[in-house]
C-alpha positions, 0 to 999 in steps of 0.5 A: 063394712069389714068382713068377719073372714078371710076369703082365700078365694077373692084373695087367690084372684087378687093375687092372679091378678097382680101376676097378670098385671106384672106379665101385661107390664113385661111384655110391653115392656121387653116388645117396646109397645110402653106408650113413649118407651123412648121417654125411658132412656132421655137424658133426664130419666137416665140421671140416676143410672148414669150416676150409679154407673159411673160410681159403681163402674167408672170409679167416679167420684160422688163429689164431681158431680152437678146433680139436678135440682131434685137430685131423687134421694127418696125413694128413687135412689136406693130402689134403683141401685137395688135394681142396678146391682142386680141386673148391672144393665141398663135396659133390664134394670129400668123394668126392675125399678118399676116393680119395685116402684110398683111394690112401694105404691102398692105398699102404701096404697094397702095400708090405706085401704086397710084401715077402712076395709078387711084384708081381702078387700083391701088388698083386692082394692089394691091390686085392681086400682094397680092393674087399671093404673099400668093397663094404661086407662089414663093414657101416655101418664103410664110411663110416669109411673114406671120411670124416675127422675120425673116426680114420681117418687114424690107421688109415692112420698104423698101416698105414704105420707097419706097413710102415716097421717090416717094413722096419726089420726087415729091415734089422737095424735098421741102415737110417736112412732107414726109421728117419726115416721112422717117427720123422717119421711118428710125430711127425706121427701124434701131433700129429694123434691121440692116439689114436695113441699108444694103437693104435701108439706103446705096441704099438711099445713093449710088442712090442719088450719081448717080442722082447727077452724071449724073445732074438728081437731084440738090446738095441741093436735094442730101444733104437734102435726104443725110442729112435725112439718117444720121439723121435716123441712128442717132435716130435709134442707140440712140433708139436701146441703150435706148431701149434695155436692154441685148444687144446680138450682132453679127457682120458680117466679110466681105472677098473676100474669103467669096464670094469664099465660098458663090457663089456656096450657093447663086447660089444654093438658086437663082436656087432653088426658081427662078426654082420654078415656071414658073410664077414666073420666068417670072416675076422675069427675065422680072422685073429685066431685063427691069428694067436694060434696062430702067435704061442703057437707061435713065440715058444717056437721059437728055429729060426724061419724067418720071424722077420720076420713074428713081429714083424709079427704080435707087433705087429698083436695088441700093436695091437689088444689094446691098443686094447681095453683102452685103450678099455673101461677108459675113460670114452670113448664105445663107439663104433666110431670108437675100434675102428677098427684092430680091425675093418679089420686083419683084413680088409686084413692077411689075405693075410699068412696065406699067409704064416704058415699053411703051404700048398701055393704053388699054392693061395695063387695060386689062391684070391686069384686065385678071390677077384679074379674072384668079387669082379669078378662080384659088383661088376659085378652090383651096378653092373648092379643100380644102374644105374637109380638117378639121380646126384645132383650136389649134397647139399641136404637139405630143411632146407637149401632150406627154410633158403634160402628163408628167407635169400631172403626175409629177407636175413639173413646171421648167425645162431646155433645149436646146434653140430649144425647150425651148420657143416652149415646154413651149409655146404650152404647156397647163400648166404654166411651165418654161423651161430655155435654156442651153448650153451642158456645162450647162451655161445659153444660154442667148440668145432671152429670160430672166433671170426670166426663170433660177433658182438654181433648175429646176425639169427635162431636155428635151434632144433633140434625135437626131437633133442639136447636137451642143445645145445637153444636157448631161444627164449624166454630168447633173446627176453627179451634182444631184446625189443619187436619182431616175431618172425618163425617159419620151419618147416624140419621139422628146425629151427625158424628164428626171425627178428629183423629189429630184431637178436638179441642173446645178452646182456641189454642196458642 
């Protein structure tokens, strides 16, 4: 399977490529046409550039804020804080964050590719199954792969904890290093995302027990990887109580009635994205289903030769089965945020059915090959077909101009509202301001922010025109604690600011 030399040639197409590849996210990008760009800058994906920004420019204090219940230690936070020191702008470092979120998926996804094919071929592997990934094939997902804050990065974890695994496997389970290393990565994954444990720790678990079952891996080997996963949950919860300040819990309830109510959801979203794309569907229906072949196949075969890429595949269907159930037996949201491994594995792991489905050499090194020149066509046309389209140098939404206008006139500085336009509104915003989030009671909504933000005195209110009616602020209960003044009403289309130039008070006073 493994070439005999290193073909410079298919090498310097990779490469062409993966520029291509990056140009095509750039100018989709910086032109605004990203399906659901406006997903970038919500309140939820702007966790970590508020958290840095405050940090790094507000002098706050890391011990006043309320993190969410994934707080992103890994590896979100230090790719985006690479990103955020070098641009020291919002807008430019969220791009960054996807290059170099790209970097690590790539990263891992070629050290899988390489224990089964040469050099060129898997880093052709690679880079192709990147490009299909970002030009979009799976539809409205492409944003996940380019954002944090959304379960993404544990995806990423699952890659690499992939490969550690491989290689674990192919030492006998006799390499330390690689042993370390899954159980650092663990650790680091868990304190960052619970929902690790779900799509990685528990499949670990359950596909070491099957090995062992049907005699394909010793008893020591299954205690040591057995072993290696407690250890990692272990470091991992001490990291997230040492790490986390204000810690905002959620725990998940599981009931077979929640299944009742979940299936028609979860059907509805499978159908939505499978349906997508025919490409797309090919492939995940041809993944999943010669994956589920072999797996029948191979664990009654006691002569198999590969044994290395059973246990790979035994844990990727352990991955994504379990996740499924996790989910659908949950009160969790249906939301594709949660199926992330489930509908990216398919695309980014289907090279290694040239390594189960037994074909001739020669045509699993043309048709990959095929793949990167069709690919390289179709992203040139796309770029040739946007080329007309301006590049934007700033996101400065209508609502955010109209919201500045207000601070010029006013000279305002503090204010409240509820949690969705909070971070984005003081964000985007031109001017340093500080907008702290309430709830309609007006209780402090303590929720992926700090308390610096709060004050006794704000001097104005956003509320929101139509949309969220469960987080809607009530101006008149807000003006009955700040009374006897003139009220001043800006319209920003999607918010309404109102004005209290003699202070706005969220409690009564005496």
């Amino acid at each position: 399977m493994k070439e005999t030399r290193f073909s410079i040639i298919w090498f310097s197409l990779s490469v062409s490529l993966l520029l291509l590849t990056v140009a095509y996210l750039g100018v989709i990008y910086f032109s605004h046409d990203l399906q659901r760009f406006s997903m970038l800058f919500n309140a939820d994906s702007l966790y970590l550039p508020a958290l840095l920004n405050n940090l790094l420019n507000e002098n706050g204090a890391y011990s006043d804020w309320y993190l969410p219940p994934a707080p992103y230690f890994f590896p979100d936070l230090p790719l985006y804080l690479l990103a955020f020191v070098l641009s020291k702008n919002v807008y430019i470092a969220q791009f960054i964050f996807a290059i170099l979120q790209g970097v690590l998926v790539s990263i891992a996804l070629f050290g899988l590719n390489r224990l089964f094919f040469s050099r060129t071929q898997a880093f052709l592997h690679t880079v192709l199954v990147l490009a299909l990934m970002y030009l979009s094939v799976l539809g409205q997902p492409t944003i996940h792969a380019i954002i944090s804050g959304h379960h993404f990065g544990a995806f990423v974890a699952i890659l690499m904890g992939l490969f550690l695994f491989a290689r674990l496997i192919q030492s006998d389970g006799h390499g330390l290093v690689w042993s370390v290393l899954l159980g650092l990565l663990i650790g680091l994954t868990v304190a960052s995302d619970k929902l690790f444990i779900v799509q990685f720790v528990m499949p670990l678990i359950v596909t070491m027990a099957l090995l062992r079952l049907f005699a394909v891996v010793s008893t020591q080997f299954f205690f040591k990887v057995f072993f290696i996963a407690v250890f990692g949950l272990i470091i991992g919860y001490l990291f997230y109580y040492l790490w986390v300040p204000n810690p905002t819990g959620f725990t998940p309830n599981f009931s077979i009635h929640h299944l009742t109510d979940n299936l028609p959801l979860v059907t509805t979203l499978f159908h939505r994205v499978i349906t997508n794309n025919y490409l797309y569907s090919a492939v995940f229906f041809g993944f999943y289903g010669i994956l589920s072949i072999t797996l029948i196949k191979a664990l009654f075969n006691k002569n198999l030769k590969n044994k290395g890429i059973l246990e790979l595949s035994l844990l990727i269907a352990s991955i994504t089965s379990i996740t499924v159930l996790t989910v659908a037996f949950s009160d969790l949201t249906i939301d594709f945020r949660y199926f992330i491994p489930v509908f990216f594995i398919p695309l980014l792991l289907v090279p290694l059915l040239f390594i189960v489905v037994p074909s001739p050499s020669r045509l699993n090194l043309i048709l990959p090959r095929l793949s990167l020149l069709l690919t390289m066509i179709v992203i040139s046309f796309h770029l040739w077909q946007k080329r007309i389209q301006p590049l934007k140098a700033d996101y400065y939404p209508p609502a955010v101009q109209c919201f500045d206008n207000f601070i010029d006139t006013t000279k305002a500085h503090r204010g409240i509202s509820h949690y969705w336009d909070a971070k984005r509104t003081a964000l985007l915003s031109k001017n340093k301001v500080t907008i702290a989030a309430y709830t309609p009671h007006l209780t402090t909504y303590n929720w992926i922010s700090t308390s610096q933000w709060q004050h006794s005195r704000y001097d104005f209110v956003l509320v929101r025109n139509k949309s969220y009616p469960q987080y809607q602020l009530d101006p008149d209960l807000i003006k009955q604690y700040s009374p006897k003044q003139t009220i001043g009403t800006f319209s920003c289309g999607l918010f309404d600011i109102h004005y209290f130039p003699q202070g706005l008070y969220t409690k009564p006073r005496l």
